[in-house]
PyMOL Python script that loads the backbone (N, CA, C, O; Angstrom):
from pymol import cmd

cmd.read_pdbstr("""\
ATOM      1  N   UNK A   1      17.443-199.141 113.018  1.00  0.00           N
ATOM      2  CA  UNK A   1      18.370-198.065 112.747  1.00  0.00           C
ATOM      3  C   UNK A   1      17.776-196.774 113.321  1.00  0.00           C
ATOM      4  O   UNK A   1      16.561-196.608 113.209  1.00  0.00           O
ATOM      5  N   UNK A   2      18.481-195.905 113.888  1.00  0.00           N
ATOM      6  CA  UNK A   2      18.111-194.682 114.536  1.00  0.00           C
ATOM      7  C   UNK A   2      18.000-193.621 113.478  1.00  0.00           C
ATOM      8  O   UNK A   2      18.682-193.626 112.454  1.00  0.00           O
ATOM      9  N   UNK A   3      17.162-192.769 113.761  1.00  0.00           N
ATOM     10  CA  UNK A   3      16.751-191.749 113.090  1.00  0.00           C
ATOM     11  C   UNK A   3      18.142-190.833 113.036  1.00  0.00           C
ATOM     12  O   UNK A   3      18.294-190.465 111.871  1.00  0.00           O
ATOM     13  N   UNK A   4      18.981-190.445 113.712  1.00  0.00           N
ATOM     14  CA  UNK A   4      20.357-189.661 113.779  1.00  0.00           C
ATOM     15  C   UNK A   4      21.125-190.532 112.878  1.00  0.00           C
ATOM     16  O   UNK A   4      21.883-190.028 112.049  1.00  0.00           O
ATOM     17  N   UNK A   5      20.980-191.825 112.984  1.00  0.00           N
ATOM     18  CA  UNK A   5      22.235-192.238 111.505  1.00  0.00           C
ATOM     19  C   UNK A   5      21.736-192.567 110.708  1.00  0.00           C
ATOM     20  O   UNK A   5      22.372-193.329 109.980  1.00  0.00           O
ATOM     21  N   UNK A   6      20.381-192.250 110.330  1.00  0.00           N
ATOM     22  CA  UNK A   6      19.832-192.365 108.827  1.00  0.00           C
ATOM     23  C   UNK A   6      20.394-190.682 108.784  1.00  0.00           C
ATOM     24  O   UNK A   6      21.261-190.697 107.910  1.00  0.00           O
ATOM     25  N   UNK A   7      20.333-189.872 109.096  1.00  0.00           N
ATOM     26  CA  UNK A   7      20.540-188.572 108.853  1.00  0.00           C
ATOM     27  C   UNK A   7      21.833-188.187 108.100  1.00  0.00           C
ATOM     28  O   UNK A   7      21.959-187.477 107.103  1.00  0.00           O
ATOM     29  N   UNK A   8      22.950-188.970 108.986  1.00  0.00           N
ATOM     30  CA  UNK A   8      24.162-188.330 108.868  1.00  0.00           C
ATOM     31  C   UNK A   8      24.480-189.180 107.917  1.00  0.00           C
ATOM     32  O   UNK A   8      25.053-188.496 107.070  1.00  0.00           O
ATOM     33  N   UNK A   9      24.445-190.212 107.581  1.00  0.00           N
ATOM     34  CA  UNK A   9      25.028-191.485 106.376  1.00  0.00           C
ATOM     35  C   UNK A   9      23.917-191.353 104.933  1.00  0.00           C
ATOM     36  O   UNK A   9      24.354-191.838 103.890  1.00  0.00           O
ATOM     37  N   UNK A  10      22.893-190.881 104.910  1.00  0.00           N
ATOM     38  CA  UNK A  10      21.924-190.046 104.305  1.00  0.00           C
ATOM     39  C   UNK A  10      22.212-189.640 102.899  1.00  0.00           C
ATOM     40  O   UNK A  10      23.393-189.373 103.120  1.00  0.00           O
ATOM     41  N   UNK A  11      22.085-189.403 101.737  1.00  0.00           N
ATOM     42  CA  UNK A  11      22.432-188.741 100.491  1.00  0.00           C
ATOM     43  C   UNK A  11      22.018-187.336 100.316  1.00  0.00           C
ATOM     44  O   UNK A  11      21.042-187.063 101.014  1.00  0.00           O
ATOM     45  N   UNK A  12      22.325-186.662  99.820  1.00  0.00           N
ATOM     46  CA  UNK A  12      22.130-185.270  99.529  1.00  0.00           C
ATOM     47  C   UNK A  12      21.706-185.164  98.238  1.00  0.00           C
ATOM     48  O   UNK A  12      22.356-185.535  97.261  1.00  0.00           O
ATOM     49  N   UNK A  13      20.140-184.437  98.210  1.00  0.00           N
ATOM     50  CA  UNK A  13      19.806-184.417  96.833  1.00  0.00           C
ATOM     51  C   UNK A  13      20.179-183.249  95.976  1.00  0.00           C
ATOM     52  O   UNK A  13      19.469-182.252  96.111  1.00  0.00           O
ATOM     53  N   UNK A  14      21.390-183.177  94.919  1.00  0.00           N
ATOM     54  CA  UNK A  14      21.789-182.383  94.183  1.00  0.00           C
ATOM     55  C   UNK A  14      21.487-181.822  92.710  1.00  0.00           C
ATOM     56  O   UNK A  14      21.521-182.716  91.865  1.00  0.00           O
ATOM     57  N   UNK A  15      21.300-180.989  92.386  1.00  0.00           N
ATOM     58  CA  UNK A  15      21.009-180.716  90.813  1.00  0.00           C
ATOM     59  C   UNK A  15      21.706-180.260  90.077  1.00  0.00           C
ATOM     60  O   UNK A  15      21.932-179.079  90.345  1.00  0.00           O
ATOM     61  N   UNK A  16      22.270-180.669  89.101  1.00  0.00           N
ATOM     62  CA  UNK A  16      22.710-179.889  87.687  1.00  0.00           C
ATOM     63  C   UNK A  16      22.984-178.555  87.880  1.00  0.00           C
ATOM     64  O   UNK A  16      22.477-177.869  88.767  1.00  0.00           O
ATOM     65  N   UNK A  17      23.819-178.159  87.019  1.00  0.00           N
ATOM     66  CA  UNK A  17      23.449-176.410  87.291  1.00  0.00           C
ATOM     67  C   UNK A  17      22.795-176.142  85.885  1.00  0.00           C
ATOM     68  O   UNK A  17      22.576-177.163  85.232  1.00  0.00           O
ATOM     69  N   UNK A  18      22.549-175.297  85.477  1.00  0.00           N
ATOM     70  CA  UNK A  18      21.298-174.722  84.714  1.00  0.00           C
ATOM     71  C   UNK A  18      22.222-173.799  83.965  1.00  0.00           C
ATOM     72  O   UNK A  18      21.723-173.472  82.888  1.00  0.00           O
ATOM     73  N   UNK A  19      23.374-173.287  84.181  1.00  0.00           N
ATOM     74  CA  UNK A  19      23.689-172.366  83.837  1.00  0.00           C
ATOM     75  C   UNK A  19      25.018-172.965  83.231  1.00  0.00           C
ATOM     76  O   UNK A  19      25.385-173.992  83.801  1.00  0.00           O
ATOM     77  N   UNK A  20      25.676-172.604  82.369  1.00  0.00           N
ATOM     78  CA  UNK A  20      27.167-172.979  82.091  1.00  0.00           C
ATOM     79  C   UNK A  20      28.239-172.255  82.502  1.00  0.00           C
ATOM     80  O   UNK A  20      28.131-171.030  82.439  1.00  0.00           O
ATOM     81  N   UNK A  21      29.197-172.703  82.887  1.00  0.00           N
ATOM     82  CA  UNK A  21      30.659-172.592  83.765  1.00  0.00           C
ATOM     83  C   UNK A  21      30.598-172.451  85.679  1.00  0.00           C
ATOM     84  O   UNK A  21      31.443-172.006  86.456  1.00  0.00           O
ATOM     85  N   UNK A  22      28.958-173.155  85.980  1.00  0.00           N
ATOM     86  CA  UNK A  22      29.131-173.448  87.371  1.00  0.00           C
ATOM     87  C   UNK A  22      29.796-174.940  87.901  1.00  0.00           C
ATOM     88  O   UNK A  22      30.111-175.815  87.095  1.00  0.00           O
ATOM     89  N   UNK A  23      29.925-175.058  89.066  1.00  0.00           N
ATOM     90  CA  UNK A  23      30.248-176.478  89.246  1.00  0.00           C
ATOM     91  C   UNK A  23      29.757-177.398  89.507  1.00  0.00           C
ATOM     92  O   UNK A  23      29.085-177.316  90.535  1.00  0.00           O
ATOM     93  N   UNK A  24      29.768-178.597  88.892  1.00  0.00           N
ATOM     94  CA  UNK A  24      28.479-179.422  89.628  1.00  0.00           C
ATOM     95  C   UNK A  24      28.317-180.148  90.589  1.00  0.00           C
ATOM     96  O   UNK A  24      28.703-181.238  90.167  1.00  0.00           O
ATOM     97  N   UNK A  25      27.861-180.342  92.067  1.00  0.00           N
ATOM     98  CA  UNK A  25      27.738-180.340  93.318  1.00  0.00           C
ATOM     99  C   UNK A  25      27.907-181.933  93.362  1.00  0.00           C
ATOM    100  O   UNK A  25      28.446-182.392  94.369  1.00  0.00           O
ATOM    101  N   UNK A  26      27.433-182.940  92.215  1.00  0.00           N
ATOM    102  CA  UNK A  26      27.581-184.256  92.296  1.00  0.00           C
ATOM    103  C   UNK A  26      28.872-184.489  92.393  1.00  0.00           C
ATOM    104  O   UNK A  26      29.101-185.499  93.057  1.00  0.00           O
ATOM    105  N   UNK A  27      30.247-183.696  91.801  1.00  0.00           N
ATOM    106  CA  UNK A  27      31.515-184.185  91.949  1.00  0.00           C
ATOM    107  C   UNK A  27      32.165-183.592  93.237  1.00  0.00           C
ATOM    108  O   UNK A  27      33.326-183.642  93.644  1.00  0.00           O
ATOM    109  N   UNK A  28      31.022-183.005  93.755  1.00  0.00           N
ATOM    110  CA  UNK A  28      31.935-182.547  95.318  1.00  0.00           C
ATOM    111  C   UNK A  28      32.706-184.035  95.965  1.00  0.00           C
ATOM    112  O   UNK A  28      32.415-185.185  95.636  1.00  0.00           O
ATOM    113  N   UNK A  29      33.449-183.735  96.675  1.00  0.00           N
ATOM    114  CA  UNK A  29      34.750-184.624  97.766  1.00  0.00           C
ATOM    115  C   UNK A  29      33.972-184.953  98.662  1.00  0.00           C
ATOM    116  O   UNK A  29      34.080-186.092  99.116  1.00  0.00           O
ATOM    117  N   UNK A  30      32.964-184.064  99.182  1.00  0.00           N
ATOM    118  CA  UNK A  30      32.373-184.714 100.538  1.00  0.00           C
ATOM    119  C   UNK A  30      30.801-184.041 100.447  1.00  0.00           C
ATOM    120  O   UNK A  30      30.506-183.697  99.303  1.00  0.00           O
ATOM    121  N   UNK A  31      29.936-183.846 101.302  1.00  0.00           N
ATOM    122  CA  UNK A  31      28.871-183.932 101.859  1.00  0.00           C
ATOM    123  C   UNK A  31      28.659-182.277 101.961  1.00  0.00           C
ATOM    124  O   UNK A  31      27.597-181.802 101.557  1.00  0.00           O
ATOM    125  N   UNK A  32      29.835-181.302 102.584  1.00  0.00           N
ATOM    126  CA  UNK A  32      29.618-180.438 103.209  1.00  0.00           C
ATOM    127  C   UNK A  32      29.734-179.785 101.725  1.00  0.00           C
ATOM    128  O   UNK A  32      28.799-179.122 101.278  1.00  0.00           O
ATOM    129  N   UNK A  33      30.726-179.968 101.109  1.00  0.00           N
ATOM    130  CA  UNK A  33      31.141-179.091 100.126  1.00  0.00           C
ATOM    131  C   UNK A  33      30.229-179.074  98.822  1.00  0.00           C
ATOM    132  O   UNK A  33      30.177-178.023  98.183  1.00  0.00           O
ATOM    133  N   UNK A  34      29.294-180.512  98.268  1.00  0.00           N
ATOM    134  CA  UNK A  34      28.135-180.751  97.884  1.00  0.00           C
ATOM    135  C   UNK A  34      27.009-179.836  98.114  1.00  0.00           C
ATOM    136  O   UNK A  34      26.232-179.469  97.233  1.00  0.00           O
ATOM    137  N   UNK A  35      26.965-179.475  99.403  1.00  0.00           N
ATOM    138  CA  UNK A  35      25.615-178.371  99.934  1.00  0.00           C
ATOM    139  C   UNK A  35      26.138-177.079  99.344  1.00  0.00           C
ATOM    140  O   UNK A  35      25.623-176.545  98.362  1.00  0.00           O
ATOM    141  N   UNK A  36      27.282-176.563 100.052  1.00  0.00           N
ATOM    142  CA  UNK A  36      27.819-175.183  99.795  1.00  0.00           C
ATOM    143  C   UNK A  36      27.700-175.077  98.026  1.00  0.00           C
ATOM    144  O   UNK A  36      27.032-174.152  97.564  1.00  0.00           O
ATOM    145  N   UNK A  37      28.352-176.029  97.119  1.00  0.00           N
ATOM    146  CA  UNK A  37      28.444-175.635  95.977  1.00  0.00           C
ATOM    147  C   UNK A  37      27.229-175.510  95.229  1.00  0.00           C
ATOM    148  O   UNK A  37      27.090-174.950  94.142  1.00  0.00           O
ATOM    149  N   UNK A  38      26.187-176.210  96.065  1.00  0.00           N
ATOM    150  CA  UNK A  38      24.709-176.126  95.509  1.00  0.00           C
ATOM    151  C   UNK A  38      24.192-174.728  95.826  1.00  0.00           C
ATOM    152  O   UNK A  38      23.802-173.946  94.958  1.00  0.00           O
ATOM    153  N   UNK A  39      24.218-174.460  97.184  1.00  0.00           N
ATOM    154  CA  UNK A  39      23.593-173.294  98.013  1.00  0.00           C
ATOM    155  C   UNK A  39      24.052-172.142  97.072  1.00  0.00           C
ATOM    156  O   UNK A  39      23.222-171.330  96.661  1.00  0.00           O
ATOM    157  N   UNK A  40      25.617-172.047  96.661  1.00  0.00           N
ATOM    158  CA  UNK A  40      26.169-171.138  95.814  1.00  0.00           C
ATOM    159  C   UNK A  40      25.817-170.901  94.468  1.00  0.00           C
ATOM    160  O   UNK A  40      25.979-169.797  93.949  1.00  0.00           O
ATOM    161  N   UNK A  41      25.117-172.340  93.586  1.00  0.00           N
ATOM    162  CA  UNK A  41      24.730-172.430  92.604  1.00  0.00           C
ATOM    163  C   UNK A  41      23.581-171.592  92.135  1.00  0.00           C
ATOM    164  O   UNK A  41      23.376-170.866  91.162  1.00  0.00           O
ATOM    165  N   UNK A  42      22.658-172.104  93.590  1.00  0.00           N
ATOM    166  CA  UNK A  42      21.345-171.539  93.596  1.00  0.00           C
ATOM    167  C   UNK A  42      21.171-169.635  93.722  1.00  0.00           C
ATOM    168  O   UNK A  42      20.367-168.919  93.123  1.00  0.00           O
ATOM    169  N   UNK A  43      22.338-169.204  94.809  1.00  0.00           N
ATOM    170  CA  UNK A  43      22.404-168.346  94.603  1.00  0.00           C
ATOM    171  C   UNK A  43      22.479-166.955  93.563  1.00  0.00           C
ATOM    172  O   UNK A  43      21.893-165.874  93.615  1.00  0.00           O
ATOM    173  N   UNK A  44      23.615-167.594  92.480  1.00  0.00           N
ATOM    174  CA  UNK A  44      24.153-166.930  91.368  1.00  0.00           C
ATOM    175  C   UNK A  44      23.028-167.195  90.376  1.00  0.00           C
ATOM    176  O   UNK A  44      22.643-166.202  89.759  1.00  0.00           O
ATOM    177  N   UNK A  45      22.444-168.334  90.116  1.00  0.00           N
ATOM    178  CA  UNK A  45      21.178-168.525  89.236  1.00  0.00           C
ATOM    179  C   UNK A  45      19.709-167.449  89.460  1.00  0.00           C
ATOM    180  O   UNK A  45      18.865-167.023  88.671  1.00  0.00           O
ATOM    181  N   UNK A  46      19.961-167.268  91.177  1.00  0.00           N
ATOM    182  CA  UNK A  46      18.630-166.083  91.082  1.00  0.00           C
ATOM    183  C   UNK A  46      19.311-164.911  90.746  1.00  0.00           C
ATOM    184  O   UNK A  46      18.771-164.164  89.930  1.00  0.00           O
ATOM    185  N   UNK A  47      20.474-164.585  91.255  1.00  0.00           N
ATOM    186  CA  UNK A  47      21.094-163.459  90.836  1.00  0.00           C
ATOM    187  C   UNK A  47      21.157-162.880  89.523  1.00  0.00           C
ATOM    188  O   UNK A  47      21.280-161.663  89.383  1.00  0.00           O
ATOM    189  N   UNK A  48      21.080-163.678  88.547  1.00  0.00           N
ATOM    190  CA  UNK A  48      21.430-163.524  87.098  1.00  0.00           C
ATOM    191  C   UNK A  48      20.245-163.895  86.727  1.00  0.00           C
ATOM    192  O   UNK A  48      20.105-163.069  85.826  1.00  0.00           O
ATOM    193  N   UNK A  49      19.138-164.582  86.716  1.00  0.00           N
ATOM    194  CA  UNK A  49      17.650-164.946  85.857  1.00  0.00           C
ATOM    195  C   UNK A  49      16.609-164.089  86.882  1.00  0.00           C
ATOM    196  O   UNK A  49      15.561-163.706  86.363  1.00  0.00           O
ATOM    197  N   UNK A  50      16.768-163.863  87.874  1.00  0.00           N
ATOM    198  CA  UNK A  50      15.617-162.731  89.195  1.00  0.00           C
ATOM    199  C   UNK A  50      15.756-161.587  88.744  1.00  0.00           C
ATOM    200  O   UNK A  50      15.117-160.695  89.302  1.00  0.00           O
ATOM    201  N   UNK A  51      16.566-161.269  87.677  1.00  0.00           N
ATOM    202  CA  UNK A  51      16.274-159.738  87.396  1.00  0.00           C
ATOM    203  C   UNK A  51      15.188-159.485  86.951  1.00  0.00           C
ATOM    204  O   UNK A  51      14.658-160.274  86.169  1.00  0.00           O
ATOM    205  N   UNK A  52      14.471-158.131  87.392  1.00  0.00           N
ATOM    206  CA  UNK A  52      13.622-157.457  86.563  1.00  0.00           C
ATOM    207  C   UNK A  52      13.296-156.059  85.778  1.00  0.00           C
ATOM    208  O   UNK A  52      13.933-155.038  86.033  1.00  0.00           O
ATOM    209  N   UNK A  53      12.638-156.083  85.166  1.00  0.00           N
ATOM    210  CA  UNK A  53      12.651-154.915  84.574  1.00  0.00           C
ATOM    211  C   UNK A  53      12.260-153.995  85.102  1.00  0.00           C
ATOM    212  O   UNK A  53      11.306-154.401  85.767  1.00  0.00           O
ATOM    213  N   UNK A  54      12.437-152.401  85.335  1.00  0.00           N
ATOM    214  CA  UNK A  54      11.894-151.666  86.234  1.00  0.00           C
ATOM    215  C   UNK A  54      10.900-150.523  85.727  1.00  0.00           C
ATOM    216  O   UNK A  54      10.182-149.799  86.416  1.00  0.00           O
ATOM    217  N   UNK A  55      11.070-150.557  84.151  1.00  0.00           N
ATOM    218  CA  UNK A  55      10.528-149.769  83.645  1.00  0.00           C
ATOM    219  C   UNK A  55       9.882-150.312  82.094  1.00  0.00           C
ATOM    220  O   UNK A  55      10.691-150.577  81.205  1.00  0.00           O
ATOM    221  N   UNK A  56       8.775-150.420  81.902  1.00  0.00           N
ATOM    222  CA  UNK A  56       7.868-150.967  80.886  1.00  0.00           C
ATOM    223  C   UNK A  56       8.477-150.309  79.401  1.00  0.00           C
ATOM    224  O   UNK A  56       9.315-149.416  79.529  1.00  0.00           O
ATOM    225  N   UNK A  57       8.096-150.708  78.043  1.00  0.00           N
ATOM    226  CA  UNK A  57       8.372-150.231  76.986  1.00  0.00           C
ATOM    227  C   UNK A  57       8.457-148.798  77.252  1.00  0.00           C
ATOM    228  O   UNK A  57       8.072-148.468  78.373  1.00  0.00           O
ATOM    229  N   UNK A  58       9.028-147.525  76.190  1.00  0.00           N
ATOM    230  CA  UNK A  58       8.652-145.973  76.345  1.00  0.00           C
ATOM    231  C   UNK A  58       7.825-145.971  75.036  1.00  0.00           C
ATOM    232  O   UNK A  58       8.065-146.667  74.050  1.00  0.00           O
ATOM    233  N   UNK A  59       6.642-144.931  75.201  1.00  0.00           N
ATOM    234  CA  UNK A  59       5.970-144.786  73.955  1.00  0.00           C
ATOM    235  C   UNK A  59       4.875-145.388  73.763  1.00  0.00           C
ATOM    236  O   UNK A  59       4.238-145.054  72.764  1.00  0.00           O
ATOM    237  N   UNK A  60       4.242-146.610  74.785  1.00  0.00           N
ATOM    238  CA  UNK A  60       3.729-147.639  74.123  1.00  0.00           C
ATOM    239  C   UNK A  60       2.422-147.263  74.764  1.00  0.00           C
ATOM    240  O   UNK A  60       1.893-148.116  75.476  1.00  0.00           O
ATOM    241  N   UNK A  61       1.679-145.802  74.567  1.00  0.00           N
ATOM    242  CA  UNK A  61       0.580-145.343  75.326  1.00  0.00           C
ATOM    243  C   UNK A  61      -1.033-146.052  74.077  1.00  0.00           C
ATOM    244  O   UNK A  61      -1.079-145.948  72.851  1.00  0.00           O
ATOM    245  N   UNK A  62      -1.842-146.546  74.781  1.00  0.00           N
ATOM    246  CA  UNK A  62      -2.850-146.687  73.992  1.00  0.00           C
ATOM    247  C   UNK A  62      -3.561-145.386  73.849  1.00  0.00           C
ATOM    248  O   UNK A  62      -3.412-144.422  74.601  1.00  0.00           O
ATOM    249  N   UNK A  63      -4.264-145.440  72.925  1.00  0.00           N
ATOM    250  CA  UNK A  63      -5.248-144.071  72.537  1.00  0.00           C
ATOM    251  C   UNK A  63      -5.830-143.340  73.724  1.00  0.00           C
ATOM    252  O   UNK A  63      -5.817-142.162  74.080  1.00  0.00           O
ATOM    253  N   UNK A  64      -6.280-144.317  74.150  1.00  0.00           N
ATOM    254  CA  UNK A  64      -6.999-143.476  75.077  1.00  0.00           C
ATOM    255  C   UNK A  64      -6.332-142.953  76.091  1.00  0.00           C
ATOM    256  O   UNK A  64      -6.767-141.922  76.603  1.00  0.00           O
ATOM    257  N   UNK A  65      -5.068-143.602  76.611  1.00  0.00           N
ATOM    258  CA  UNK A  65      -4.193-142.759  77.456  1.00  0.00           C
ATOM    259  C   UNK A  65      -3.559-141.343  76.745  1.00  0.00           C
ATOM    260  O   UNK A  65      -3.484-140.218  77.238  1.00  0.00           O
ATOM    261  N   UNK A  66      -3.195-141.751  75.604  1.00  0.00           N
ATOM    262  CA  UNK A  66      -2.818-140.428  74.603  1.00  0.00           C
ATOM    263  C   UNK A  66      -3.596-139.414  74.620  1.00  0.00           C
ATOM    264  O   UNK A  66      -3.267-138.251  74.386  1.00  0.00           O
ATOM    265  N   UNK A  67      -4.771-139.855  74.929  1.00  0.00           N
ATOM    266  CA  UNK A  67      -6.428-138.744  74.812  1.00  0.00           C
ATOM    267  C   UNK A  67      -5.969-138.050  76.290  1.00  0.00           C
ATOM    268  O   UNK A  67      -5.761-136.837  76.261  1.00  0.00           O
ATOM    269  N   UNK A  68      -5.840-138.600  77.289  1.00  0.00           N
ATOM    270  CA  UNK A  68      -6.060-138.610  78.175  1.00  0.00           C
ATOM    271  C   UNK A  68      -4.720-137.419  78.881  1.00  0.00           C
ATOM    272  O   UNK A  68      -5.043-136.554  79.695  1.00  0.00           O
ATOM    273  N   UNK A  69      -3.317-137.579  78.418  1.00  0.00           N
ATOM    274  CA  UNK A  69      -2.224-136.776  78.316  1.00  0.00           C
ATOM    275  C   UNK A  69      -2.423-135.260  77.671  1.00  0.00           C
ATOM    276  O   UNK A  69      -1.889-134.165  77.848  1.00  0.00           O
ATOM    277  N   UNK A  70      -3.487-135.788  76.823  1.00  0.00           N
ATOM    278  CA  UNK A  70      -3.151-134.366  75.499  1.00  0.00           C
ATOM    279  C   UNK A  70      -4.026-133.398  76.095  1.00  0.00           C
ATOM    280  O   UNK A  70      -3.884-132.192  75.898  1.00  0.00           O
ATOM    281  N   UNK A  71      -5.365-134.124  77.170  1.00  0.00           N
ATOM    282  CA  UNK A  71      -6.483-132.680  77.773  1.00  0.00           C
ATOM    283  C   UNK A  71      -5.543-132.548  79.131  1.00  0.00           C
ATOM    284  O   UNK A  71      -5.673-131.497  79.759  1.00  0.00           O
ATOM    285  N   UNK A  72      -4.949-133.170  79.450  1.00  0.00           N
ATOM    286  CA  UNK A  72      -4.160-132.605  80.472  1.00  0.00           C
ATOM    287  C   UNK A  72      -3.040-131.264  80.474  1.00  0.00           C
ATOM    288  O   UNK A  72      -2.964-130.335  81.277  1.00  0.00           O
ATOM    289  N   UNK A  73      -2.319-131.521  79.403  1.00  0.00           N
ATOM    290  CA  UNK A  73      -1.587-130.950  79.221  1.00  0.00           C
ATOM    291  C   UNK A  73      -2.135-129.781  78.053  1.00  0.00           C
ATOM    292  O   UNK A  73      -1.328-128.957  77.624  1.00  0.00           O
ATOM    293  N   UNK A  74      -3.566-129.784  77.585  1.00  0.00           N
ATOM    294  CA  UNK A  74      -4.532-128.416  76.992  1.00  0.00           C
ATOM    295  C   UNK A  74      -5.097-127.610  78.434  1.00  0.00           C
ATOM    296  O   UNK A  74      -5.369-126.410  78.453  1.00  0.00           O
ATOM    297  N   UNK A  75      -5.155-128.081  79.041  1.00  0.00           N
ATOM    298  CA  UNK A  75      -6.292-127.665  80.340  1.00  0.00           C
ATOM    299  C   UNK A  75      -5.388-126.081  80.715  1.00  0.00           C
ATOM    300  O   UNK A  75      -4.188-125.811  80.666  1.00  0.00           O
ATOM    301  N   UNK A  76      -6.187-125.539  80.962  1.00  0.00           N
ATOM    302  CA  UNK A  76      -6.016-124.804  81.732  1.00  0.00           C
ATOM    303  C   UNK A  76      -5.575-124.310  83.335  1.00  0.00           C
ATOM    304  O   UNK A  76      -5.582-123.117  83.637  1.00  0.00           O
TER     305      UNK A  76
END
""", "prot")
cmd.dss("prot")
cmd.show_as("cartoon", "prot")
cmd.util.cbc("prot")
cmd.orient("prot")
């Protein structure tokens, strides 16, 4: 068997979605639409769990940074 029709007759390895109300790529119609609904899956999953935070707790200075604010703002 040739390496080009192991390719094209081939399975596509698909996953679950992770998230609820996506679609799941195993009931795709064909091959092409299997990839896309995955590729799309994957997409919206970093979109929505890749967030990050941009700014740490407010307030949450240890002592010694507190020390460290308070001669700054005494100084002359």
């Amino acid at each position: 068997m040739s390496l080009s029709k192991w390719l094209k007759t081939g399975t596509v390895p698909t996953r679950s979605p992770t998230m609820a109300g996506l679609p799941d790529p195993a009931k795709a119609l064909s091959m092409t639409e299997a990839l896309l609904t995955q590729a799309a899956n994957d997409a919206v999953e970093e979109m929505v769990i890749g967030r990050k935070r941009k700014h740490g707790e407010y307030a949450s200075y240890c002592d010694e940074t507190r020390a460290k604010i308070a001669r700054y703002v005494y100084s002359p």
